[in-house]
C-alpha positions in Angstrom: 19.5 -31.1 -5.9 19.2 -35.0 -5.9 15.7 -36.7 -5.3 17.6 -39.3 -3.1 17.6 -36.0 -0.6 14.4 -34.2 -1.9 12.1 -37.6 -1.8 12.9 -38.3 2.7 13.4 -34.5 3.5 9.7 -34.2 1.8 8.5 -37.3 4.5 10.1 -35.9 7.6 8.7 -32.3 6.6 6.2 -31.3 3.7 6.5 -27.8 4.3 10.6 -27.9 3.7 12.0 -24.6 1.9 16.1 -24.6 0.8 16.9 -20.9 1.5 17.3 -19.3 -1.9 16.1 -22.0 -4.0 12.3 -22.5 -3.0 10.1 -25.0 -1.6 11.3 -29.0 -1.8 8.3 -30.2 -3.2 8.7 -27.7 -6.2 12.3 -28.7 -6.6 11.5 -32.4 -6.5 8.8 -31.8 -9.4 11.7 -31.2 -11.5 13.7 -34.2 -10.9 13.5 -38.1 -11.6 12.6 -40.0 -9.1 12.7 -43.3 -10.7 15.6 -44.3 -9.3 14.0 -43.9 -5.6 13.3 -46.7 -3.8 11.6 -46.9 0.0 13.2 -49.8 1.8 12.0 -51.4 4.8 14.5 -50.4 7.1 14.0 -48.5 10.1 16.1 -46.1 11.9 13.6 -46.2 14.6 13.5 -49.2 17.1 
């Protein structure tokens, strides 16, 4: 698992679970998100 996915997927929905591996949040506590950056883009209009 890759905090680029975890950090968004957790944003769009806290409660995420990957079938057979657990909750998102729990999976992202293991990760490094240092390299994670929020830009200011928008898919949105």
């Amino acid at each position: 698992m890759r905090a680029f996915v975890c950090v968004p997927w957790l944003d769009v929905d806290p409660d995420a679970v990957l079938p057979g591996h657990g909750r998102v949040e729990d999976l992202l506590a293991g990760l490094d998100v240092s390299g994670v950056r929020r830009t200011p883009w928008s898919l949105c209009g």
